[in-house]
C-alpha positions as CSV (number, residue, x, y, z in Angstrom):
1,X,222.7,108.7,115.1
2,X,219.8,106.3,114.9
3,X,218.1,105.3,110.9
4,X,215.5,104.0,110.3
5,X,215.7,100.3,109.7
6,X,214.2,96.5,109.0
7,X,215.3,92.9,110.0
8,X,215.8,90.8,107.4
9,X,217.1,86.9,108.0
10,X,217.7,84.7,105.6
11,X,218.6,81.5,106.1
12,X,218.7,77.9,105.1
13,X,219.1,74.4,105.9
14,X,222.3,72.5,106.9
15,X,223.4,69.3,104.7
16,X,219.4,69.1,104.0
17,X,220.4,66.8,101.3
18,X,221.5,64.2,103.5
19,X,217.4,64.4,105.4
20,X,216.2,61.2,104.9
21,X,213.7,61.2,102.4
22,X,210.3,60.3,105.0
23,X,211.7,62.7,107.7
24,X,212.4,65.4,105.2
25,X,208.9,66.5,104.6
26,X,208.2,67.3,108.2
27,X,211.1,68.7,108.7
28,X,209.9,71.5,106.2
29,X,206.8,71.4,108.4
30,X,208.2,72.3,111.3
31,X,210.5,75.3,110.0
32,X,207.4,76.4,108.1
33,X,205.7,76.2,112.0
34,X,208.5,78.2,113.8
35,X,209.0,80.9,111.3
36,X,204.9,81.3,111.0
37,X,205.3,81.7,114.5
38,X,207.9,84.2,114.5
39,X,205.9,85.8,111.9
40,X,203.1,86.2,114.9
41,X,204.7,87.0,117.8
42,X,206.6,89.9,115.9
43,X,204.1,90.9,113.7
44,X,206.6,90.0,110.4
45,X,206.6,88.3,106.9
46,X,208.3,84.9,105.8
47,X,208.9,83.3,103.0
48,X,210.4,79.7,102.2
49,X,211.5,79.3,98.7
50,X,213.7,76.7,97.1
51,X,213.0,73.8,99.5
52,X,215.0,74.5,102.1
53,X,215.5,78.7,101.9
54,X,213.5,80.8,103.8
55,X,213.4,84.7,105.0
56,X,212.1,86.9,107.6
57,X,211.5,90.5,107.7
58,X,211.3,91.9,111.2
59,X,210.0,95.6,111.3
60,X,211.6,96.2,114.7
61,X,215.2,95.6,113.7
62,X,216.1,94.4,117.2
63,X,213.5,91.6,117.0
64,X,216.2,90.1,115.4
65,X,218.0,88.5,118.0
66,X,215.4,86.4,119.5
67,X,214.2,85.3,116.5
68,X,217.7,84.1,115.3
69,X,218.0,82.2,118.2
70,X,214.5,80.5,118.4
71,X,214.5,79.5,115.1
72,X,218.3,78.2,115.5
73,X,216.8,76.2,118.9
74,X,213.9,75.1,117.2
75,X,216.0,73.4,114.3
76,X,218.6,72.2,116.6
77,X,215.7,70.4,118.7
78,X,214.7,68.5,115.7
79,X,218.5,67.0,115.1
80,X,219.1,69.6,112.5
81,X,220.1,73.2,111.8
82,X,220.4,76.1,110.1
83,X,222.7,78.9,108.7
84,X,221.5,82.8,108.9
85,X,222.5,85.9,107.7
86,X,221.2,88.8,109.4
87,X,221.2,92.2,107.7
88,X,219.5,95.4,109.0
89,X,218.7,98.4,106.4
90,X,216.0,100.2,105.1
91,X,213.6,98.0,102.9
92,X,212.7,100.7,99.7
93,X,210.2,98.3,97.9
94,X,208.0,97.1,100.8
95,X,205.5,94.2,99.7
96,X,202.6,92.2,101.4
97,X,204.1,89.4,100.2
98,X,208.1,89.4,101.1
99,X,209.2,87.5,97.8
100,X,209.2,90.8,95.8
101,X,210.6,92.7,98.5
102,X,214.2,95.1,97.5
103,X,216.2,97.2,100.0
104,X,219.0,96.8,101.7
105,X,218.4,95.2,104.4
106,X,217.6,92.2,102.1
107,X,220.9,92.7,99.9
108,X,223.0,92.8,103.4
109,X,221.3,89.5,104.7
110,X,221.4,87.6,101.4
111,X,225.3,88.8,100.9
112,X,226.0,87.7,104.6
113,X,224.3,84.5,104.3
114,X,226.7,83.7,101.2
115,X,229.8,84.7,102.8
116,X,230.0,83.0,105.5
117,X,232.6,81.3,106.7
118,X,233.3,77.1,106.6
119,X,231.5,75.9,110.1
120,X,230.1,79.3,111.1
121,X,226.2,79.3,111.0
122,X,225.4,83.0,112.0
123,X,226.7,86.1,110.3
124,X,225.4,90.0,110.7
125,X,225.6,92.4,108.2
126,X,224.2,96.7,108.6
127,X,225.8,99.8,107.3
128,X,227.0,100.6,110.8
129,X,230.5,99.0,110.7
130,X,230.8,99.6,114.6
131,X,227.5,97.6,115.6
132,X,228.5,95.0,113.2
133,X,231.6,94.3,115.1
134,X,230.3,94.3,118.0
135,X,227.2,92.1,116.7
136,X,229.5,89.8,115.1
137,X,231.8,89.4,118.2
138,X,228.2,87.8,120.1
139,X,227.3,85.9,117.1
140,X,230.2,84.5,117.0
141,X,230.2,83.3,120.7
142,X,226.5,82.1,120.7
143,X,226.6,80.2,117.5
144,X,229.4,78.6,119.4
145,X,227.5,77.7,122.2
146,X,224.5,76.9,120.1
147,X,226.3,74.0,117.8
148,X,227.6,72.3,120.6
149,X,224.1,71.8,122.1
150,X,222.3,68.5,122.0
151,X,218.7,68.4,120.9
152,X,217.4,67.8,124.2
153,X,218.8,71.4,125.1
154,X,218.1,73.1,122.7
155,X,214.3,71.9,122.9
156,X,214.7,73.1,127.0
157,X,215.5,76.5,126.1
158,X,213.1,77.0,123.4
159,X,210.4,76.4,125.8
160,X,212.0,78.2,128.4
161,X,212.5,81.3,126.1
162,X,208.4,80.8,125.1
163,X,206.7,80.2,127.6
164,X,205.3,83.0,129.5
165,X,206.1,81.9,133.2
166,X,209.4,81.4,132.8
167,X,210.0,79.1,135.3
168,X,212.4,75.5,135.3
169,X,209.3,73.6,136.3
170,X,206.7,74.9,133.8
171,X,209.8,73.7,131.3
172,X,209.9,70.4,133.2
173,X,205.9,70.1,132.3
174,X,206.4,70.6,128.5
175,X,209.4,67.9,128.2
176,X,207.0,65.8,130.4
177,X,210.1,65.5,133.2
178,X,211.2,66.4,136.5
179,X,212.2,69.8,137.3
180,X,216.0,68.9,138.9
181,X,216.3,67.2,135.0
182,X,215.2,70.5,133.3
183,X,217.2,72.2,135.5
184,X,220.2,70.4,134.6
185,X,219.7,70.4,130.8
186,X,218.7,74.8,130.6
187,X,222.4,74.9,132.5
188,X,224.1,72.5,129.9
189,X,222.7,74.7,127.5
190,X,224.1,77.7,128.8
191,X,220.3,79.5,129.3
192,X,221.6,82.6,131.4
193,X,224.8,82.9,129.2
194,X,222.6,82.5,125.8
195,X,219.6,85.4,127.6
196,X,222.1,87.5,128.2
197,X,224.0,87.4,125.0
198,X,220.2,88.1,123.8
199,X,219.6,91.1,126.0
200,X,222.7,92.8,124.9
201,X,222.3,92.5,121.1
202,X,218.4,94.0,121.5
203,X,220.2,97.2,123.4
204,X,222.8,97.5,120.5
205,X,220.3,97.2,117.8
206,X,218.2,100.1,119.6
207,X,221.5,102.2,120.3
208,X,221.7,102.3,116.4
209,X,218.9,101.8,114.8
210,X,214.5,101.8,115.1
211,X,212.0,100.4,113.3
């Protein structure tokens, strides 16, 4: 049986203390960028608070899974990365402004985000004990894949996974290379692996829950 259901991701930075002081301020920038980006392409709300802390609420619970990823690429692009705890759940106090925001949803994402393990970044968290096994089983794999990925990569598939024709030589345009090079780094990365991984958690999400 289907509910009726939000994203929520919360999420911070890793070892952000440790940012050098001059490069910490646009690192900010850019998360602020990707997650108001997020925010456009899947019509959501974000918040950063405490520095380095920041959520999203997705109102198409299986928006979640590209969303974790870019944002993970996008930080991992800039020599840096994030943790994320993913909960989906009904949101009972919805606000314009996300900050004052209840529901579960946001109690399952916040709760996941503290309880995860040493050295694992992604964790998933719903009331549907089934999904989250099998959720957690891909997470698990793709955060895997994703913490072993240079920054050169990661910053391949992010513009492979955004841009519109999705093509190795329109990525070999954007990283201002040659198209065997962008080739070779969307295959390091594990591109097909990672889209599939993708493809599979949006169909689980819609086998148990919609927006």
């Amino acid at each position: 049986m289907k509910i009726s259901a939000n994203a929520v991701l919360t999420g911070d930075l890793v070892a952000s203390g440790q940012v050098p002081s001059d490069q910490y301020d646009a690192l900010l920038y850019h998360l602020d960028q990707t997650l108001r980006y997020l925010n456009e392409v899947y019509a959501g709300q974000y918040n950063i608070y405490r520095g380095d802390a920041f959520q999203l609420q997705l109102h198409t619970p299986r928006d979640w899974a590209n969303a974790m990823l870019l944002l993970r690429l996008a930080m991992k692009s800039r020599q840096q990365d994030c943790r994320l705890g993913i909960g989906i759940g009904s949101v009972s106090n919805p606000r314009p402004d996300i900050k004052s925001a209840t529901g579960e949803a946001f109690t399952l994402s916040g709760t996941k985000l503290d309880s995860l393990p040493q050295g694992q970044l992604l964790g998933i968290g719903s009331t549907n004990e089934r999904f989250n096994w099998h959720a957690g089983i891909h997470l698990r794999l793709t955060d895997a894949l994703l913490q072993q990925m240079t920054a050169r990569q990661a910053q391949a598939l992010f513009e492979y996974l955004t841009l519109e024709d999705k093509n190795h030589l329109a990525v070999a345009k954007r990283l201002h290379t040659s198209r065997v090079n962008a080739t070779k780094l969307l295959n390091q990365a594990h591109y097909d692996l990672l889209t599939d991984a993708i493809r599979y958690c949006e169909q689980l999400t819609d086998r148990y829950f919609h927006g």
